[in-house]
ZAKOLNU-839826 format. One record per atom (N, C-alpha, C): x, y, z; residue in one letter; residue number from 1; atom name. Coordinates in nm, 2 decimals. Layout:
<nuzas>
(nuza (X Y Z) a NUM CA)
...
</nuzas>
This chain:
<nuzas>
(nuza (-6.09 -3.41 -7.38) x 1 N)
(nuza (-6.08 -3.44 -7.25) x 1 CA)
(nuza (-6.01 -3.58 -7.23) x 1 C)
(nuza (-6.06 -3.70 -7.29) x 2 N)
(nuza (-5.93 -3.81 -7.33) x 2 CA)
(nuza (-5.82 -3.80 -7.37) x 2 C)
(nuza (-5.78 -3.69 -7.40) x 3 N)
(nuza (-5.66 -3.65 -7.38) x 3 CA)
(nuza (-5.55 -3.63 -7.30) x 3 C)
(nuza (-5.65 -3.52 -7.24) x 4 N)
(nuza (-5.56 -3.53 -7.11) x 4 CA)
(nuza (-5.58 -3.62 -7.02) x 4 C)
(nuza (-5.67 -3.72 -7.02) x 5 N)
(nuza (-5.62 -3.82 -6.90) x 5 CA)
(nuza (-5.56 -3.90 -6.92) x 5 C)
(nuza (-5.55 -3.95 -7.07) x 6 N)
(nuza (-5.42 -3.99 -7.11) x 6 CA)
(nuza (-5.27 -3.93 -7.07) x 6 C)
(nuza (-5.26 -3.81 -7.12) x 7 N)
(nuza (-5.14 -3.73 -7.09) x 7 CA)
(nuza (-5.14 -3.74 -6.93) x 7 C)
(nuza (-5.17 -3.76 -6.86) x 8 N)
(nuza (-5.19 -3.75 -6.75) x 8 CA)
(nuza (-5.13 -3.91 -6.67) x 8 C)
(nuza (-5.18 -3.99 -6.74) x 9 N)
(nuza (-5.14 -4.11 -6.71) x 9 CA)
(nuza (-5.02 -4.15 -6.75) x 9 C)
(nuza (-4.93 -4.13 -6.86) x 10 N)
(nuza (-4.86 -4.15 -6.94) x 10 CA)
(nuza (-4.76 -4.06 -6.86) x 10 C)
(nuza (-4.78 -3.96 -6.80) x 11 N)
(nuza (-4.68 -3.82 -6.71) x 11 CA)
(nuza (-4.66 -3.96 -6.57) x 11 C)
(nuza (-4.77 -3.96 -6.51) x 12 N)
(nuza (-4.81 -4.05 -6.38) x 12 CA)
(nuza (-4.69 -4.21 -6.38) x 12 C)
(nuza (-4.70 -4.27 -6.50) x 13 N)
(nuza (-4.66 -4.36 -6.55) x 13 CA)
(nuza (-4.50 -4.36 -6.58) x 13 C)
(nuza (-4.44 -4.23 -6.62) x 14 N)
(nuza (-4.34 -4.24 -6.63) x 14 CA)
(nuza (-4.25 -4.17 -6.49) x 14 C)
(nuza (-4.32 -4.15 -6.43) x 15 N)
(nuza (-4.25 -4.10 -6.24) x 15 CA)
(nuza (-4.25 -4.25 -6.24) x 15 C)
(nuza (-4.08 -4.27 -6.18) x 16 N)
(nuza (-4.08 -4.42 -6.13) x 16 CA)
(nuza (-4.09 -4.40 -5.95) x 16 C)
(nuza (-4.15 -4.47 -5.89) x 17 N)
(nuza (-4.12 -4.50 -5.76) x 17 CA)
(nuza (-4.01 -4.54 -5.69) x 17 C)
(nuza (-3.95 -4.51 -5.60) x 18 N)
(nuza (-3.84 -4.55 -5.58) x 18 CA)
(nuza (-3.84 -4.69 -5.52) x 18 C)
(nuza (-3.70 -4.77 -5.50) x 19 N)
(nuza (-3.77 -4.92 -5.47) x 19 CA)
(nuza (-3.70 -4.90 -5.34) x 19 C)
(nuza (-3.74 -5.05 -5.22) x 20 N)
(nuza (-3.67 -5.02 -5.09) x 20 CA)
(nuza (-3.56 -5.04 -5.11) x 20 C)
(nuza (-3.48 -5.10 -5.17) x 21 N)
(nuza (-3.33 -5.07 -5.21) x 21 CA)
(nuza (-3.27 -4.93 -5.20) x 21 C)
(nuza (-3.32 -4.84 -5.26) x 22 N)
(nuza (-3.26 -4.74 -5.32) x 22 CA)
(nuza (-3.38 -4.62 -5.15) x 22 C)
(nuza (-3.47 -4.67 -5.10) x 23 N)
(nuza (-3.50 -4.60 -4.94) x 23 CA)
(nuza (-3.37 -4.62 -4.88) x 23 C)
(nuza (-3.34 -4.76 -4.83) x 24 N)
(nuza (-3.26 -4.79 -4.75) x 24 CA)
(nuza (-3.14 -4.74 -4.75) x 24 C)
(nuza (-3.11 -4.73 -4.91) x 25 N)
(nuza (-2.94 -4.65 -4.90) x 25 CA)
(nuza (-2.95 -4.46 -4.89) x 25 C)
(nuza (-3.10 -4.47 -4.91) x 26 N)
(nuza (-3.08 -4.30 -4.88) x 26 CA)
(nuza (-3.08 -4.31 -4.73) x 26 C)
(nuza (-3.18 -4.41 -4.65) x 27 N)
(nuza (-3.18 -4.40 -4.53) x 27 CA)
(nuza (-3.03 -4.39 -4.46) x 27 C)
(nuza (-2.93 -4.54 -4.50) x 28 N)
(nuza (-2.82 -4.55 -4.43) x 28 CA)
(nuza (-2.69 -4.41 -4.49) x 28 C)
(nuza (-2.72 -4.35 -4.61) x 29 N)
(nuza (-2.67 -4.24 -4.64) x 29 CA)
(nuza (-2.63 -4.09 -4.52) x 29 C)
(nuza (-2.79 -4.11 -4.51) x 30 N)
(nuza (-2.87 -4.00 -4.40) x 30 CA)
(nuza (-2.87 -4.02 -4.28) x 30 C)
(nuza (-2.81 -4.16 -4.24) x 31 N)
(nuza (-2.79 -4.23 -4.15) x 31 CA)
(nuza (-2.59 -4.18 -4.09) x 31 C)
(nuza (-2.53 -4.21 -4.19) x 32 N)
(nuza (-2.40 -4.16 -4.13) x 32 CA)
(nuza (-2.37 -4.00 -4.13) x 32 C)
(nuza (-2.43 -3.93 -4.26) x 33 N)
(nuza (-2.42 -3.80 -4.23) x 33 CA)
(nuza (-2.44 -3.78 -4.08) x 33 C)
(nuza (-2.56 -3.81 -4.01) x 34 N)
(nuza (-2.60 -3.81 -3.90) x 34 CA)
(nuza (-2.47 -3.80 -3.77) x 34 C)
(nuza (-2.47 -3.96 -3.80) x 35 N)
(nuza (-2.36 -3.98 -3.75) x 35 CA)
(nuza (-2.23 -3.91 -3.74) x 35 C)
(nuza (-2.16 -3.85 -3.84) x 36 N)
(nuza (-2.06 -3.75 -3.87) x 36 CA)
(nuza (-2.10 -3.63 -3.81) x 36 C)
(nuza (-2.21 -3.55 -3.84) x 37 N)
(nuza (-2.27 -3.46 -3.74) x 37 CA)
(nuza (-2.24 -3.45 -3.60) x 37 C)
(nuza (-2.29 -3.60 -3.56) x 38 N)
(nuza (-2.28 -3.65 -3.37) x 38 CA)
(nuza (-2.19 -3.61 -3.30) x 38 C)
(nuza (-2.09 -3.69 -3.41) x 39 N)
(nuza (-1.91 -3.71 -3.36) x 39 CA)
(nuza (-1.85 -3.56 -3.35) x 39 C)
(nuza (-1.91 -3.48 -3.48) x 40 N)
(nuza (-1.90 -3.34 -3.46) x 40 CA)
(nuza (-1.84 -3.28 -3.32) x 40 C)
(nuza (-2.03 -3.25 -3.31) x 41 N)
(nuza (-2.10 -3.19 -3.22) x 41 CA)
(nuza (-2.03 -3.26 -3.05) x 41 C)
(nuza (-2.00 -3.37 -3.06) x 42 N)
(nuza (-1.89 -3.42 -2.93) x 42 CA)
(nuza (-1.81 -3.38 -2.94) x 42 C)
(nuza (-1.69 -3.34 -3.00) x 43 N)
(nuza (-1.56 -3.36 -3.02) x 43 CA)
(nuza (-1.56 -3.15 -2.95) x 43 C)
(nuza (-1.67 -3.08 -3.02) x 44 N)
(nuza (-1.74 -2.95 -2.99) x 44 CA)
(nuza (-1.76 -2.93 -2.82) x 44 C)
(nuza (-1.87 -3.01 -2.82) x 45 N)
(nuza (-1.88 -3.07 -2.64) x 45 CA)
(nuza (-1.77 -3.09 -2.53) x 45 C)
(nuza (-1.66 -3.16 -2.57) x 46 N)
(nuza (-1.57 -3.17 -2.49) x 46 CA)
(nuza (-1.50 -3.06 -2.50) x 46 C)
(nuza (-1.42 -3.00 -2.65) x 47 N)
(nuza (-1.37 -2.90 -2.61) x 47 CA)
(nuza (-1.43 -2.77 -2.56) x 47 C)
(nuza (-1.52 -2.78 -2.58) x 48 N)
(nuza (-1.60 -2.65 -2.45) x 48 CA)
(nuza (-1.55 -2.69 -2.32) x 48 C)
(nuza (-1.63 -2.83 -2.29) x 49 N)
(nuza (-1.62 -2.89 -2.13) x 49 CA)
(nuza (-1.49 -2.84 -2.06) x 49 C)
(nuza (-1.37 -2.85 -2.20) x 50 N)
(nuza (-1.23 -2.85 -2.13) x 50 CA)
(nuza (-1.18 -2.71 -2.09) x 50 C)
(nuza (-1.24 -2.60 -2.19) x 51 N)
(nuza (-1.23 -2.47 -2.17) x 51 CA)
(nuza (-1.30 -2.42 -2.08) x 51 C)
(nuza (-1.42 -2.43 -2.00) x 52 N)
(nuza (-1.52 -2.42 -1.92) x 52 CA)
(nuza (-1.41 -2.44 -1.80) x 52 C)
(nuza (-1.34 -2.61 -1.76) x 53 N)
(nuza (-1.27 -2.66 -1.66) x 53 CA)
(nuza (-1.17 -2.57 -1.66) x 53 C)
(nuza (-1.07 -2.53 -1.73) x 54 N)
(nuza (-1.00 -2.43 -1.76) x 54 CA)
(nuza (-0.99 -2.27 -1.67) x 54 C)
(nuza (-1.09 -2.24 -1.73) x 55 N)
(nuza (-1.15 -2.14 -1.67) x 55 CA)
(nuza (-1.19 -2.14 -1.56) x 55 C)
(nuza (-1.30 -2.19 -1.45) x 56 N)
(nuza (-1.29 -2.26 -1.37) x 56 CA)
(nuza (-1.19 -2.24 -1.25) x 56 C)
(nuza (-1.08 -2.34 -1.32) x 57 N)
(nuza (-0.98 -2.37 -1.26) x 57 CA)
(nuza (-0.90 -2.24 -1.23) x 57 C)
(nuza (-0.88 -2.15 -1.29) x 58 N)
(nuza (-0.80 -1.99 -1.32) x 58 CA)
(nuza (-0.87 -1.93 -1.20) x 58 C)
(nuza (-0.99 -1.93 -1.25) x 59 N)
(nuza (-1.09 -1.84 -1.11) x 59 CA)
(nuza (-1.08 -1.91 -0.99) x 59 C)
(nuza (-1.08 -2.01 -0.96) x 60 N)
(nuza (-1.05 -2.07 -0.84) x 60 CA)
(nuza (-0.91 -1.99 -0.77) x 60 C)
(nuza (-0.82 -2.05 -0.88) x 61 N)
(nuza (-0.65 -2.04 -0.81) x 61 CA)
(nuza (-0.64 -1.84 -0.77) x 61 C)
(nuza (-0.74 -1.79 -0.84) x 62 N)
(nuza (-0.73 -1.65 -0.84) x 62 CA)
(nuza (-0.81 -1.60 -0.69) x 62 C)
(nuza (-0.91 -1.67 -0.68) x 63 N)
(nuza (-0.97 -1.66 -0.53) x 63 CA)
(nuza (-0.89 -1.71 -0.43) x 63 C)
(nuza (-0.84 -1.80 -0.44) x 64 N)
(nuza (-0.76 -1.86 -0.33) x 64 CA)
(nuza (-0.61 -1.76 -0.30) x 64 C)
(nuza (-0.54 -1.72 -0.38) x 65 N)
(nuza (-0.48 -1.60 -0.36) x 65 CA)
(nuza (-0.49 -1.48 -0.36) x 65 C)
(nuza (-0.63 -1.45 -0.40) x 66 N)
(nuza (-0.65 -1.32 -0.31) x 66 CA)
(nuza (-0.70 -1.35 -0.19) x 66 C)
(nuza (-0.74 -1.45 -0.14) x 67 N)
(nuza (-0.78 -1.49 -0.03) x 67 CA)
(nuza (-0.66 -1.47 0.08) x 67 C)
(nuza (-0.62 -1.56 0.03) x 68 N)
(nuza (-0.43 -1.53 0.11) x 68 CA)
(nuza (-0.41 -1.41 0.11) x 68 C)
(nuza (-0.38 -1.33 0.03) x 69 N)
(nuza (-0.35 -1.20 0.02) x 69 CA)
(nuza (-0.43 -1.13 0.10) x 69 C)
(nuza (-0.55 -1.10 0.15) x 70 N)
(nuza (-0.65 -1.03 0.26) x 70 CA)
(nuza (-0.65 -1.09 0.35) x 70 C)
(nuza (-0.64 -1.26 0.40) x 71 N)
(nuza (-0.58 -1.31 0.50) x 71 CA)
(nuza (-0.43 -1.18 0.57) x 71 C)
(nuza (-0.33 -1.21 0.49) x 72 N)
(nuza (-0.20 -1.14 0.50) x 72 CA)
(nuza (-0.26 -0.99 0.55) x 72 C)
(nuza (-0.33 -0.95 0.48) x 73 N)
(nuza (-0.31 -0.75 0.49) x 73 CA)
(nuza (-0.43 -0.72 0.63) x 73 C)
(nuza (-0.53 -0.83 0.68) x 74 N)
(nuza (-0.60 -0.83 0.80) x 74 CA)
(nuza (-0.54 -0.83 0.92) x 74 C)
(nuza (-0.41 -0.97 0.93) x 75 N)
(nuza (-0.33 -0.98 0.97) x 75 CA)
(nuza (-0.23 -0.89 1.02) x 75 C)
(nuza (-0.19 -0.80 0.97) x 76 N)
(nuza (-0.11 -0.71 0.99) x 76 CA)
(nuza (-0.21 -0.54 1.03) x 76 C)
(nuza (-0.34 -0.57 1.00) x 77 N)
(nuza (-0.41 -0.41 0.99) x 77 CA)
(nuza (-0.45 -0.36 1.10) x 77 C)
(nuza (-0.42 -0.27 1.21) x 78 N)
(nuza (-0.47 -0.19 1.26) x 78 CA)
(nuza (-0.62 -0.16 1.28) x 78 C)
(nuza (-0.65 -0.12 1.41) x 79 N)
(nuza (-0.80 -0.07 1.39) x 79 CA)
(nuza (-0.80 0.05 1.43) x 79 C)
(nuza (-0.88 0.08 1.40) x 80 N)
(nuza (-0.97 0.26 1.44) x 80 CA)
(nuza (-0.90 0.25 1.59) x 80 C)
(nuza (-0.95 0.17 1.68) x 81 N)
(nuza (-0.94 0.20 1.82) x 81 CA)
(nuza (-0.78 0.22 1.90) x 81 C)
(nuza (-0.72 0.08 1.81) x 82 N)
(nuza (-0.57 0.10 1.79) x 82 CA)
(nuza (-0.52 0.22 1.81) x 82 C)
(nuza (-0.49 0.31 1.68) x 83 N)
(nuza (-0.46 0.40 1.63) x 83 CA)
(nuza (-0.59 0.53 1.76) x 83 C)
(nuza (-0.69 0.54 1.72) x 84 N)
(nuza (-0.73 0.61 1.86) x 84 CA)
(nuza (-0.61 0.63 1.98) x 84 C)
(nuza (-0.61 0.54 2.04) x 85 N)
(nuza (-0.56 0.50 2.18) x 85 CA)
(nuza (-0.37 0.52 2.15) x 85 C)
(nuza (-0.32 0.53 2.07) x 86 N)
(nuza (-0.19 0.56 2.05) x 86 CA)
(nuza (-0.21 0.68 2.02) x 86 C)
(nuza (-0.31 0.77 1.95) x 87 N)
(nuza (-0.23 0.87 1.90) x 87 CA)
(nuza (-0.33 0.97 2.07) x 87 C)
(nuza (-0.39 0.91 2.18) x 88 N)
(nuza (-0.43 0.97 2.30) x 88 CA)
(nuza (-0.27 0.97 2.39) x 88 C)
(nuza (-0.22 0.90 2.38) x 89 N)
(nuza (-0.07 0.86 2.41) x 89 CA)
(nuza (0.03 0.94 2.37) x 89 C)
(nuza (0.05 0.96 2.24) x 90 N)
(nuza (0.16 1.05 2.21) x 90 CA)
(nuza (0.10 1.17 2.24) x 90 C)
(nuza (-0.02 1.22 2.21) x 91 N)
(nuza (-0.08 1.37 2.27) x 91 CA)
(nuza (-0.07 1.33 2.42) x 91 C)
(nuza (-0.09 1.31 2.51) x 92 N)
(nuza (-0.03 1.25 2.63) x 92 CA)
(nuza (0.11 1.30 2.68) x 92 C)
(nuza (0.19 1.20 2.60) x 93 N)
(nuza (0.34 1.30 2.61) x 93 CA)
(nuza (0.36 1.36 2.53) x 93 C)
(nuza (0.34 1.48 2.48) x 94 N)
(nuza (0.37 1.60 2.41) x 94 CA)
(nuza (0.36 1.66 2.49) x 94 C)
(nuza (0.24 1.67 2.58) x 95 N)
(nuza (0.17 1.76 2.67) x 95 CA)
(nuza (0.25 1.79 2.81) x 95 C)
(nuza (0.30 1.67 2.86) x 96 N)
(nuza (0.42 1.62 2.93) x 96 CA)
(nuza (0.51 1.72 2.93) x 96 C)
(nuza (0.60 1.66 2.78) x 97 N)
(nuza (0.73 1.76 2.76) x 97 CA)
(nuza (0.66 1.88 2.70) x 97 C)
(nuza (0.59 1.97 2.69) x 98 N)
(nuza (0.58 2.07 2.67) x 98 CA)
(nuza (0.57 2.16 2.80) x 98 C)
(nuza (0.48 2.04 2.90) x 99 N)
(nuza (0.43 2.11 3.06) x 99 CA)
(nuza (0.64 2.10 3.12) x 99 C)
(nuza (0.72 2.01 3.10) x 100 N)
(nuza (0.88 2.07 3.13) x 100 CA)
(nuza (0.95 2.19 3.09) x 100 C)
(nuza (0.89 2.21 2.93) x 101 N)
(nuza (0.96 2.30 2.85) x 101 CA)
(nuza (0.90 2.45 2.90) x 101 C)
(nuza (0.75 2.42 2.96) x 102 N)
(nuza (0.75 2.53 2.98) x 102 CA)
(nuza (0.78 2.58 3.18) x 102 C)
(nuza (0.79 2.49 3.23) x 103 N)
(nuza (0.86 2.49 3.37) x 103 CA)
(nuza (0.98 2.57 3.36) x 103 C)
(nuza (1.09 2.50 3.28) x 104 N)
(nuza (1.20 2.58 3.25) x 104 CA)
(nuza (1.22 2.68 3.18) x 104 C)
(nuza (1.13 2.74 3.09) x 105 N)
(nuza (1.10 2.88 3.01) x 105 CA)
(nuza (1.06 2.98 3.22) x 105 C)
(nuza (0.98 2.92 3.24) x 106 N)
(nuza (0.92 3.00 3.37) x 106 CA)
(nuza (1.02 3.03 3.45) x 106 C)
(nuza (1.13 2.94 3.52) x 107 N)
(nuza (1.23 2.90 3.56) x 107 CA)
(nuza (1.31 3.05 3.53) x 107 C)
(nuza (1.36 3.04 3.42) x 108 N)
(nuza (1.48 3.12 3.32) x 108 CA)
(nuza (1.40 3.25 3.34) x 108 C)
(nuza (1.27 3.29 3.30) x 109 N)
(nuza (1.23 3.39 3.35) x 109 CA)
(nuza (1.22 3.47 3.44) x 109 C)
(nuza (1.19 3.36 3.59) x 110 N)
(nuza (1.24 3.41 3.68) x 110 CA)
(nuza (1.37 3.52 3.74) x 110 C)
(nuza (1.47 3.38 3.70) x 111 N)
(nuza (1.59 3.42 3.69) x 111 CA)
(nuza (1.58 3.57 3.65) x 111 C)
(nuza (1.58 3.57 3.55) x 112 N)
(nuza (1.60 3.70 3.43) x 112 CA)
(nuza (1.56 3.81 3.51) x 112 C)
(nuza (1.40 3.80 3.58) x 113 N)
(nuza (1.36 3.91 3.63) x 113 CA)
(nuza (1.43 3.94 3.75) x 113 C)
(nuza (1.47 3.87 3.84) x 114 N)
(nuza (1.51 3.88 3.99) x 114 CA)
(nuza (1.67 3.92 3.97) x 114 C)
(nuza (1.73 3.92 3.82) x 115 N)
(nuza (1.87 3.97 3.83) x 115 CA)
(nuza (1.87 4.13 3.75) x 115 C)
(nuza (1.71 4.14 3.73) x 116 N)
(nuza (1.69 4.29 3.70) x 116 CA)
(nuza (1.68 4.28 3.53) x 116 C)
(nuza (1.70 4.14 3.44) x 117 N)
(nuza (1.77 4.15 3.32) x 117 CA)
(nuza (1.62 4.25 3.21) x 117 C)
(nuza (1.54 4.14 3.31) x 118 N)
(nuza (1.38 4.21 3.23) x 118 CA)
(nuza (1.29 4.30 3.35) x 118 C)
(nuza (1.24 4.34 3.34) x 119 N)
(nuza (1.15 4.42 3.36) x 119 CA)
(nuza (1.00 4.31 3.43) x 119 C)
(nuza (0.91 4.36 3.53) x 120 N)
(nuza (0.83 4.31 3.60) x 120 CA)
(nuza (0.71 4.26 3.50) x 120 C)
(nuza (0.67 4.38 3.43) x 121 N)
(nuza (0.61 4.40 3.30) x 121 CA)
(nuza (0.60 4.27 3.19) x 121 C)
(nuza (0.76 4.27 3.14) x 122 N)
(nuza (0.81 4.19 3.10) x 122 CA)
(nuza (0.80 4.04 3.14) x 122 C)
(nuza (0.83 4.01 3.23) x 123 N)
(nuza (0.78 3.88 3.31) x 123 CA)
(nuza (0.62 3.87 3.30) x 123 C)
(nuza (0.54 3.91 3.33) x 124 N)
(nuza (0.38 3.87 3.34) x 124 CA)
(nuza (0.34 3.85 3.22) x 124 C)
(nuza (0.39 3.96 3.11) x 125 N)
(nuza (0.41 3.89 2.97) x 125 CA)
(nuza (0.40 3.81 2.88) x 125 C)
(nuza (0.58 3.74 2.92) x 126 N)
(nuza (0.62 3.62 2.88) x 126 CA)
(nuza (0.50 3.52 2.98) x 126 C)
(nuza (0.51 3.52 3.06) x 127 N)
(nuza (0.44 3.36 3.17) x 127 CA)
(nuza (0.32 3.37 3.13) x 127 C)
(nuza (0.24 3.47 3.09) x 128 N)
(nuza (0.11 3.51 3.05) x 128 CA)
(nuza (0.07 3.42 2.90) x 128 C)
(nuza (0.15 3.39 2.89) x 129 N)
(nuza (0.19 3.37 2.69) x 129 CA)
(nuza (0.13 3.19 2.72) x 129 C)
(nuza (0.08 3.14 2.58) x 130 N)
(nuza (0.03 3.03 2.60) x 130 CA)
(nuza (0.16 2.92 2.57) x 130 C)
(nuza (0.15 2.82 2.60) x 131 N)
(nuza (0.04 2.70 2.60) x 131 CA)
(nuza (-0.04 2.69 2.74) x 131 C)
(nuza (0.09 2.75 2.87) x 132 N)
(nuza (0.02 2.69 2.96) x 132 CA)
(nuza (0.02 2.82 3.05) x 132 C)
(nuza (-0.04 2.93 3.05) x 133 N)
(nuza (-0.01 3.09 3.07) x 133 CA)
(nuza (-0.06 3.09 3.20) x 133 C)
(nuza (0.05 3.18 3.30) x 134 N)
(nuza (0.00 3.18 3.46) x 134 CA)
(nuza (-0.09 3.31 3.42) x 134 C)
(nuza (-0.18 3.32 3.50) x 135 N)
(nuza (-0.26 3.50 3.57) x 135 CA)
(nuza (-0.25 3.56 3.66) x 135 C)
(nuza (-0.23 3.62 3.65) x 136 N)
(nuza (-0.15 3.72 3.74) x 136 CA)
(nuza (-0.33 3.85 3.78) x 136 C)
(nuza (-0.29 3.87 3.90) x 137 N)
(nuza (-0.43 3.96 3.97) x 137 CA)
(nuza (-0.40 4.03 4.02) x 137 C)
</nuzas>
């Protein structure tokens, strides 16, 4: 058993301690790695920051002209009621010149019958016929 506490001391004895000399230079060692790290991790930091601004920046200029652009196409757009009220208008005069076109069909008919060309028959017919058809009783 004196043996081993010998062996034991003699093992214990030959581990040297380190001295503060040789702390300090691992410290200041561990110290710049550190440091080198920092500078890293900034140099990392900013270029993000600048890619971030970047970007940013793109999306902005892309809102602001589509912005313009739907500004522009509101500007120019029609509404429902618009378009309603013109196309009551053009049905309006169709109805017009068709109520002439058919005056003058009636007109010519006339004619036609009272010079014998058609038949009485034939007249009630035609006038009978749509868009705008007389009745006859």
């Amino acid at each position: 058993m004196e043996d081993n506490n010998l062996n034991q001391n003699n093992i214990i004895a030959e581990e040297k301690e380190p001295t503060n000399r040789e702390i300090i230079a691992a410290i200041k060692g561990f110290e710049g790695g550190l440091r080198k790290e920092i500078e890293e991790l900034k140099g990392i930091t900013n270029n993000t920051n600048e890619i971030v601004n970047e970007l940013v920046e793109a999306v902005n200029d892309y809102a602001t002209n589509t912005d313009r652009r739907l500004d522009k196409i509101e500007a120019t757009m029609v509404t429902k009621d618009y378009l309603d009220r013109k196309m009551a208008d053009v049905k309006g005069d169709l109805v017009l010149m068709i109520r002439d076109e058919d005056k003058k069909l009636g007109a010519t008919v006339e004619t036609l019958a009272e010079k014998k060309v058609i038949s009485e028959d034939d007249k009630k017919n035609i006038l009978s016929m749509e868009p705008f058809p007389k009745l006859y009783v």
